[in-house]
Backbone bond lengths (Angstrom), bond angles and torsions (degrees), N, CA, C in turn:
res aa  C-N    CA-C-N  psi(-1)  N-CA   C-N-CA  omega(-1)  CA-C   N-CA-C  phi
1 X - - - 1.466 - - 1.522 109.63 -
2 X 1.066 119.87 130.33 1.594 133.67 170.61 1.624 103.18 -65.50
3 X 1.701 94.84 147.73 1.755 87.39 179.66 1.491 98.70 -90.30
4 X 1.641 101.87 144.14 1.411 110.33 -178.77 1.352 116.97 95.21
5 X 0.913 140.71 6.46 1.899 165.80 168.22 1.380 111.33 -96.39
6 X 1.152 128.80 121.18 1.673 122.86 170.90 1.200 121.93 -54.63
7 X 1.068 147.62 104.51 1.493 158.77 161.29 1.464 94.11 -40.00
8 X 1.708 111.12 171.25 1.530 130.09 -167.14 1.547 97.09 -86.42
9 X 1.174 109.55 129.32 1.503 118.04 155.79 1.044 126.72 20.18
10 X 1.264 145.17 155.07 1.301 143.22 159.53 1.296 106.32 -111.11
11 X 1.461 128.58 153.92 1.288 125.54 -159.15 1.421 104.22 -99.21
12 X 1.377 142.43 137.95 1.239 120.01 164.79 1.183 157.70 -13.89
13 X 1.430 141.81 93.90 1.580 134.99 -154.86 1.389 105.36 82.22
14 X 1.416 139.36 9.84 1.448 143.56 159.07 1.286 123.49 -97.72
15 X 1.350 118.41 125.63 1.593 108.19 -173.03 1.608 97.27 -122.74
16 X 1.137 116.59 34.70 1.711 112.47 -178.35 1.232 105.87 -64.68
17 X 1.621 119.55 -79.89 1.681 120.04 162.61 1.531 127.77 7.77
18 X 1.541 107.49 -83.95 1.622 113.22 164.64 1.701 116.07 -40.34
19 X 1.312 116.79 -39.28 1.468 119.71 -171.31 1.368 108.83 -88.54
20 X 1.351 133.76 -11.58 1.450 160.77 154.30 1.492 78.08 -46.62
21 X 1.293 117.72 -122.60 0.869 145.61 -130.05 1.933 109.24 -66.23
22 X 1.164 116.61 -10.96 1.659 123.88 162.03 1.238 105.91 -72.11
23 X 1.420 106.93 -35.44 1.862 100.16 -175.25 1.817 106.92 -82.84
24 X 1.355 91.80 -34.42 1.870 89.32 173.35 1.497 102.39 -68.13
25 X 1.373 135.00 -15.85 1.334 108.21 -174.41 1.792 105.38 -98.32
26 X 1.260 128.94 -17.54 1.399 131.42 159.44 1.460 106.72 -65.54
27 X 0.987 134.04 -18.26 1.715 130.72 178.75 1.504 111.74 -84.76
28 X 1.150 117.12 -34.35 1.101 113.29 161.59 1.613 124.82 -83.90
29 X 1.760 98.29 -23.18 1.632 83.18 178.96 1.794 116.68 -67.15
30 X 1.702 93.12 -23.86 1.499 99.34 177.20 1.570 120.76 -77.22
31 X 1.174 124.40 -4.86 1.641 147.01 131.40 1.418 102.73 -38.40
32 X 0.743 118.23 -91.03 1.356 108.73 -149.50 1.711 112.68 -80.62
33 X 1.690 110.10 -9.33 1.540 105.54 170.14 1.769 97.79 -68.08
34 X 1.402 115.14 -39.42 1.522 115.61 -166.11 2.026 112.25 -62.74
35 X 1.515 89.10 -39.04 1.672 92.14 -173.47 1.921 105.30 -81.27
36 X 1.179 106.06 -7.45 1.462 115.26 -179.35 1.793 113.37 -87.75
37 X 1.402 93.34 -31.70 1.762 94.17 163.34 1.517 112.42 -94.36
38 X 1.087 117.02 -5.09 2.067 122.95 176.96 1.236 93.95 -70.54
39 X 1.671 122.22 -54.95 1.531 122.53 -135.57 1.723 91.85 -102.15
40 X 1.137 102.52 0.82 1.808 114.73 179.33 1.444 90.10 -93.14
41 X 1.220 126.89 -63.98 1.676 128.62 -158.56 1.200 101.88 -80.79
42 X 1.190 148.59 -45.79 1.446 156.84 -166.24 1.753 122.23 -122.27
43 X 1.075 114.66 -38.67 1.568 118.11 163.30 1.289 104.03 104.32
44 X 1.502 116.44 167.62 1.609 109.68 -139.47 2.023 111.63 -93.33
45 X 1.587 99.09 28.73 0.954 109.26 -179.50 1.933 105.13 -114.61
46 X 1.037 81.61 24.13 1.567 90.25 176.80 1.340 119.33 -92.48
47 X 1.263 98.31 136.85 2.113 107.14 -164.77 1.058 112.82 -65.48
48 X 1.709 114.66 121.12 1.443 139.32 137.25 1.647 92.89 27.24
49 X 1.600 107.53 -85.51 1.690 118.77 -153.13 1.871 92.84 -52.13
50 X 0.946 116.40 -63.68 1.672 114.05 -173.79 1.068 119.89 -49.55
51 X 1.656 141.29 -24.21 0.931 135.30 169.47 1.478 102.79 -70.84
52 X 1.504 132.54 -42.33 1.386 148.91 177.04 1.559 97.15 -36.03
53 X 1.549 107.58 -77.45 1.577 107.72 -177.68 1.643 120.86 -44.31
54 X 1.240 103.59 -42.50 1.880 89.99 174.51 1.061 107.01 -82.31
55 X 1.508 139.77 -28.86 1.468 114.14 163.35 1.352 122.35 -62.45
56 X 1.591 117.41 -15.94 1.592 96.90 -169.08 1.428 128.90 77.06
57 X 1.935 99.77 8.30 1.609 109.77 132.80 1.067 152.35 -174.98
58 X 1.216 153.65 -116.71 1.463 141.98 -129.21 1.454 100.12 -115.31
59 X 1.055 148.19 108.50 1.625 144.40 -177.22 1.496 120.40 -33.67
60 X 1.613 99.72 -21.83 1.197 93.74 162.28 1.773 144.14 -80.47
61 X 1.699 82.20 -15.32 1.889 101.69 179.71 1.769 77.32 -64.58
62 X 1.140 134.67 -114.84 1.171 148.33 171.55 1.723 108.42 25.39
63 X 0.764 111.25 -52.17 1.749 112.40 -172.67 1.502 89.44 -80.81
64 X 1.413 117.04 -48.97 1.745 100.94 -168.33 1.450 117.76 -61.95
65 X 1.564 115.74 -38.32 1.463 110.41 156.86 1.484 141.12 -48.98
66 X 1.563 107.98 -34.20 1.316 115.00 -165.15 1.747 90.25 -162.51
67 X 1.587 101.67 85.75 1.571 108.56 164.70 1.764 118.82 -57.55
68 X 0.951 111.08 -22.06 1.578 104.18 177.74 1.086 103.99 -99.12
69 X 1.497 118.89 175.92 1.490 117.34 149.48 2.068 138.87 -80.44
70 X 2.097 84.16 -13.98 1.475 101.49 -174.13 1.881 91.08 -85.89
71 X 0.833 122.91 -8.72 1.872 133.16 179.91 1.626 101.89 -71.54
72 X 1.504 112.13 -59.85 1.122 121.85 146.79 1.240 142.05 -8.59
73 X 1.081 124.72 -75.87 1.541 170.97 117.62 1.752 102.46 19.26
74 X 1.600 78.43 -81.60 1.604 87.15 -172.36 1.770 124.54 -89.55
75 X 1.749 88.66 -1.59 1.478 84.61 151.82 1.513 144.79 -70.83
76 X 1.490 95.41 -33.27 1.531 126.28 -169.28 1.900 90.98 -64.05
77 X 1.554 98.95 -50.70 1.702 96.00 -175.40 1.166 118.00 -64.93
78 X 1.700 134.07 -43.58 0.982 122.16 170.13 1.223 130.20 -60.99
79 X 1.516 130.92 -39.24 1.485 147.61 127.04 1.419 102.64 4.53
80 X 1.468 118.71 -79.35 1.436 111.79 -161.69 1.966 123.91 -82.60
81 X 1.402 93.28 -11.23 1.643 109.96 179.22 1.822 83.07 -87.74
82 X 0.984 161.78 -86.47 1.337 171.99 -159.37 1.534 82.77 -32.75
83 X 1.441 130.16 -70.68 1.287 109.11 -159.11 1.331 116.23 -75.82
84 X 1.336 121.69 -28.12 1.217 139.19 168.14 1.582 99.54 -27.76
85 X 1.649 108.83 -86.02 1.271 126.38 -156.10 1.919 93.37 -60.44
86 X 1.257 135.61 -19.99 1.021 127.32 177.02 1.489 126.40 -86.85
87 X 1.086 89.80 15.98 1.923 110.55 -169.29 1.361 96.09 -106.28
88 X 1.191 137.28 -9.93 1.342 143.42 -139.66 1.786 93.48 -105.41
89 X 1.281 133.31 -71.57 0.897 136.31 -171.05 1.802 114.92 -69.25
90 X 1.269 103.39 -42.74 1.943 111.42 179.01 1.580 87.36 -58.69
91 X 1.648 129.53 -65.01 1.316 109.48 -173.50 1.522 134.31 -38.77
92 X 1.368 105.56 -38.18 1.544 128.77 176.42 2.104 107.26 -42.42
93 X 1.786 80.24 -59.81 1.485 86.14 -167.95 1.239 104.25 -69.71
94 X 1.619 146.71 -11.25 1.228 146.41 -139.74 1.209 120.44 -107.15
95 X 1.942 102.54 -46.12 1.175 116.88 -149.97 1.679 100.90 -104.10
96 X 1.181 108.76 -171.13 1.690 104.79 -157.04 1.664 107.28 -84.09
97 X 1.713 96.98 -36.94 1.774 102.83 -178.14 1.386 88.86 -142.05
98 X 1.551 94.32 167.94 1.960 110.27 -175.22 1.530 97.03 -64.87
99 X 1.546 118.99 -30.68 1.503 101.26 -169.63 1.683 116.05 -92.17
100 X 1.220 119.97 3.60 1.423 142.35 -171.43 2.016 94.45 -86.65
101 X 1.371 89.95 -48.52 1.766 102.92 -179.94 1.632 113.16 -73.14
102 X 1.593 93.14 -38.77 2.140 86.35 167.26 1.217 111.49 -60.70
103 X 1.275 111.88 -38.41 1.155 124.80 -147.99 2.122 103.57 -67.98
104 X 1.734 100.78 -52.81 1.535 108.27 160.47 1.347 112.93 -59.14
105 X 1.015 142.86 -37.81 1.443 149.68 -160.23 2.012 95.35 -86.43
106 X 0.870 139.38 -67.03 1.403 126.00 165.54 1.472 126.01 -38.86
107 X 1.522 103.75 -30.81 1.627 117.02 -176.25 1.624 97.73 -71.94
108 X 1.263 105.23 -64.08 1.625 117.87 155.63 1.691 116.39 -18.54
109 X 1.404 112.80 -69.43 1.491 121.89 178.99 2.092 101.19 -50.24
110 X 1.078 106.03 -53.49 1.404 110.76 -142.06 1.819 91.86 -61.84
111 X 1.491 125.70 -47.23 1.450 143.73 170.87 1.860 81.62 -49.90
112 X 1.280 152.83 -86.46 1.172 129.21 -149.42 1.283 107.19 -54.84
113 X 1.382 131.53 -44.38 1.681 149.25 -157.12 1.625 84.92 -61.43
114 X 1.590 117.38 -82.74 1.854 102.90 162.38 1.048 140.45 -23.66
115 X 1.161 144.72 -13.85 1.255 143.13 -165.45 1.803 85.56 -117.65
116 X 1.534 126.99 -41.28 1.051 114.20 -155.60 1.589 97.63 -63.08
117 X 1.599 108.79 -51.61 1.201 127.84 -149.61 1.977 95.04 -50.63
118 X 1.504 125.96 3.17 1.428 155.05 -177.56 1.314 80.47 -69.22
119 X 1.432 108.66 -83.78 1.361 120.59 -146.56 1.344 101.27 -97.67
120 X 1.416 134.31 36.87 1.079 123.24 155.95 1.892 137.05 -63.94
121 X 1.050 89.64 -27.63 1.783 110.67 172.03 1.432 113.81 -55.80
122 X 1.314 88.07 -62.18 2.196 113.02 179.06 1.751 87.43 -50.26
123 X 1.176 109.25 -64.99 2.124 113.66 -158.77 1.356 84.73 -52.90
124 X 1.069 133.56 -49.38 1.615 116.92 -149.23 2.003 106.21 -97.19
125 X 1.548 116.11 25.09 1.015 112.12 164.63 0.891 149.51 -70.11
126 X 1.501 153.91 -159.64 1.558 130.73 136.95 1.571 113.51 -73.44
127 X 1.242 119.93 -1.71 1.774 116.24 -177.42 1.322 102.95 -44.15
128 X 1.369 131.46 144.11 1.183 137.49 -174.71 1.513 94.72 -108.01
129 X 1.284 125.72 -10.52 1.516 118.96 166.92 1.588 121.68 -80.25
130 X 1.653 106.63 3.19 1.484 95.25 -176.45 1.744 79.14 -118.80
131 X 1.311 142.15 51.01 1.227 130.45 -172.38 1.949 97.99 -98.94
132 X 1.024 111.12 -25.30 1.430 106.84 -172.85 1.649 103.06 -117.40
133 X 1.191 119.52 5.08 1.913 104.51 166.57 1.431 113.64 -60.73
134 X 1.673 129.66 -30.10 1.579 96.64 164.88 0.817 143.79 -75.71
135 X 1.959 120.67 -12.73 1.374 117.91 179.27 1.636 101.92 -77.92
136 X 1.443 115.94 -25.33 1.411 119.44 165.53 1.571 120.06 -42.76
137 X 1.354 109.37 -41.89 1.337 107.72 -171.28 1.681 118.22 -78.96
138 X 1.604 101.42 -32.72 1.451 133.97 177.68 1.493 87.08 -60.13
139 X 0.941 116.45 -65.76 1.795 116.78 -166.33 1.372 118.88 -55.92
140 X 1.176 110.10 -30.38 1.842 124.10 177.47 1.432 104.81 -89.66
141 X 1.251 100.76 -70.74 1.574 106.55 -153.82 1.854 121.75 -63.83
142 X 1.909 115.11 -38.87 1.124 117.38 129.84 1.604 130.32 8.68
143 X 1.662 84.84 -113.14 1.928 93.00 -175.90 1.500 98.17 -50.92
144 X 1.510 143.71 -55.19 1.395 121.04 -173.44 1.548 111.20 -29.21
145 X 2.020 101.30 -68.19 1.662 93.13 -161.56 1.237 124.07 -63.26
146 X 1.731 122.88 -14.27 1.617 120.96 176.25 1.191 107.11 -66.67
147 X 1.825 117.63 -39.24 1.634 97.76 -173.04 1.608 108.89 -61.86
148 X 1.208 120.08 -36.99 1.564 115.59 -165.89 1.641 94.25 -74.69
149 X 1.358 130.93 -34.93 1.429 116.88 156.61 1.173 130.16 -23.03
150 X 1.425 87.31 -84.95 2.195 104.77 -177.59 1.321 104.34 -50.95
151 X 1.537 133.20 -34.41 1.628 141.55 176.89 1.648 100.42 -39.02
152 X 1.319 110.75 -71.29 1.643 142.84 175.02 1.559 97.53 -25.19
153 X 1.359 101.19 -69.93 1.480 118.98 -150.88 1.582 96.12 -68.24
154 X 1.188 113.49 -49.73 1.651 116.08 179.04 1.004 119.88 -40.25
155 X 1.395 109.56 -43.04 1.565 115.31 -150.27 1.368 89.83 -113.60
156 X 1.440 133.35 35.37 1.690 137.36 174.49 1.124 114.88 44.83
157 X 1.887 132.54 42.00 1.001 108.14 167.46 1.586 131.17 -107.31
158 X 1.654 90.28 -18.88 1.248 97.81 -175.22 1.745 99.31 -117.49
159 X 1.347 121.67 160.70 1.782 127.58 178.07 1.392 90.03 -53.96
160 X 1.678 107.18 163.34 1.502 120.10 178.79 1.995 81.54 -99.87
161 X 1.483 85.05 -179.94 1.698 116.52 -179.59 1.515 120.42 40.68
162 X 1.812 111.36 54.87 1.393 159.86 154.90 1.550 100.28 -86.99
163 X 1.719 114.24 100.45 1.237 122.47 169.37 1.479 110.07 -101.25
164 X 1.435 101.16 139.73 1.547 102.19 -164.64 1.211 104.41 -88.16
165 X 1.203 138.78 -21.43 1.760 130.76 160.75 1.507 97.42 -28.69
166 X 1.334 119.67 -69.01 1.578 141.04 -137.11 1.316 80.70 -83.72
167 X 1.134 152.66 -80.99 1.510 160.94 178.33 1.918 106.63 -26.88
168 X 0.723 109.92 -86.28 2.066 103.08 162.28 1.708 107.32 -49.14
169 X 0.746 145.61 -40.72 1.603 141.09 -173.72 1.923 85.74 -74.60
170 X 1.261 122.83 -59.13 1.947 104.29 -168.45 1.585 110.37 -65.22
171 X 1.602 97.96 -28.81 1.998 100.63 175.60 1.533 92.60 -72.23
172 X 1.300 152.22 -30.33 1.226 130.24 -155.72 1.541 94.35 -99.32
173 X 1.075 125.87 -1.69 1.691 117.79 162.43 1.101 110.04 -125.15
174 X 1.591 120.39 23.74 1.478 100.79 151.27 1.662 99.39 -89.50
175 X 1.362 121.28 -45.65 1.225 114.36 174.62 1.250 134.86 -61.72
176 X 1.444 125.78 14.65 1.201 132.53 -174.45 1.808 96.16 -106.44
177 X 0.879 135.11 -2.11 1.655 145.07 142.02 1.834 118.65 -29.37
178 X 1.059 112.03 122.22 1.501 107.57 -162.01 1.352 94.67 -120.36
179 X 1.415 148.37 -0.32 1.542 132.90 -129.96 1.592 75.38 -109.47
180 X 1.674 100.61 154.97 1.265 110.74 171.28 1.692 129.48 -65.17
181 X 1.334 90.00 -38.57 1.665 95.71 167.88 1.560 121.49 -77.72
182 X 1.118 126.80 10.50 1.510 145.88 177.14 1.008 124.23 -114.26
183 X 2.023 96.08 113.24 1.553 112.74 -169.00 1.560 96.55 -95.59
184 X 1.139 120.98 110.51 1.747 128.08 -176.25 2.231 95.37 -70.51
185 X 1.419 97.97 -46.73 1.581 98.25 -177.07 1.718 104.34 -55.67
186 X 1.516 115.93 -43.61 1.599 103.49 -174.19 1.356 111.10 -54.68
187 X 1.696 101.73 -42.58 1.629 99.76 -175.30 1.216 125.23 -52.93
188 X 1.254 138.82 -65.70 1.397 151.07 126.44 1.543 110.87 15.32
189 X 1.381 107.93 -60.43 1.457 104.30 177.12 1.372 118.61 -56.29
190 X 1.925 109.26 -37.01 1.491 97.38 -153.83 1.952 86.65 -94.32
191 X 0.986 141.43 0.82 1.001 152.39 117.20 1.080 110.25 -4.09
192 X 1.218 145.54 -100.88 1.521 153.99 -141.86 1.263 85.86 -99.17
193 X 1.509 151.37 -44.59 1.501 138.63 158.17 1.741 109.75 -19.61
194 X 1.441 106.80 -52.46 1.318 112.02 -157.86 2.011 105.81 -94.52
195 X 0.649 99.05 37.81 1.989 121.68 179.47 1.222 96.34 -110.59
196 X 1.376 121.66 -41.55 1.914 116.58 -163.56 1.598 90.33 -72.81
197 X 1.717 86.33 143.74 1.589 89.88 155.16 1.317 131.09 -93.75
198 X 1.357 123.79 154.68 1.741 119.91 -164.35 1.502 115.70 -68.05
């Protein structure tokens, strides 16, 4: 069976199947948290076996998930924009005010924006498998930051007519800053500091 394909039936009064396949989907999420701190610490040319050891296994689990390395690749990205954009709403319900929750939810963004700036080489290849991760990201990451927007705006904390394209595009070049004396996270902060109204 291919992962991600419905397997045969389950037989009556058996729930193995369903429990199959929750544990195959934590094995891979722990895949791609492991190859997401490799290609963070070492870069995305880092060997098969090392990603193995921080996952905790066999080079072969690894190839059966993701026979290439660009499979790889663009799992880790969709992986981390998916959780991203799913951080967006639990923060809402969690946190004390909508702008307390932008406020985690950008902190959130800026840790993916790092890891990307990993795989920036791979994104900007000719792979024709990384040809659609930005409208991917556009498609996720987007509607997340407007809801925590309009949240803001509702509840008077931050100015209205803050577009979140434009809002992730100025965080993604503040963090694109390399100098040693340059904290890209302070910037960012005083950034989204400066959204509240007085």
């Amino acid at each position: 069976m291919v992962d991600g394909e419905p397997g045969p039936p389950t037989p009556p009064g058996r729930t193995g199947a369903p429990r199959k396949r929750a544990d195959a989907r934590r094995n891979e999420a722990t895949l791609l948290e492991a190859a997401a701190a490799a290609f963070l610490a070492v870069g995305v040319d880092v060997p098969v076996r090392d990603i193995a050891a921080r996952a905790g296994v066999g080079v072969g689990t690894i190839y059966r998930h993701f026979p290439t390395r660009a499979d790889l690749i663009v799992a880790v990205y969709r992986h981390q924009v998916q959780a991203c954009a799913a951080a967006a709403p639990a923060l809402l319900a969690t946190s004390g005010t909508p702008h307390a929750a932008l406020t985690a939810w950008i902190d959130l963004f800026v840790d993916f924006l790092v890891t990307k700036h990993g795989l920036a080489g791979a994104l900007n290849s000719d792979t024709a498998a990384f040809d659609t991760l930005h409208g991917y990201f556009l498609d996720h990451l987007v509607p997340a930051c407007t809801r925590l927007l309009d949240a803001a705006v509702a509840a008077d904390e931050i100015r209205p007519g803050v577009d979140a394209r434009e809002l992730l595009f100025a965080v993604g070049n503040l963090c694109a800053g390399r100098a040693p004396y340059y904290d890209a996270r302070r910037m960012v902060g005083l950034l989204v500091a400066g959204l509240r109204l007085r």
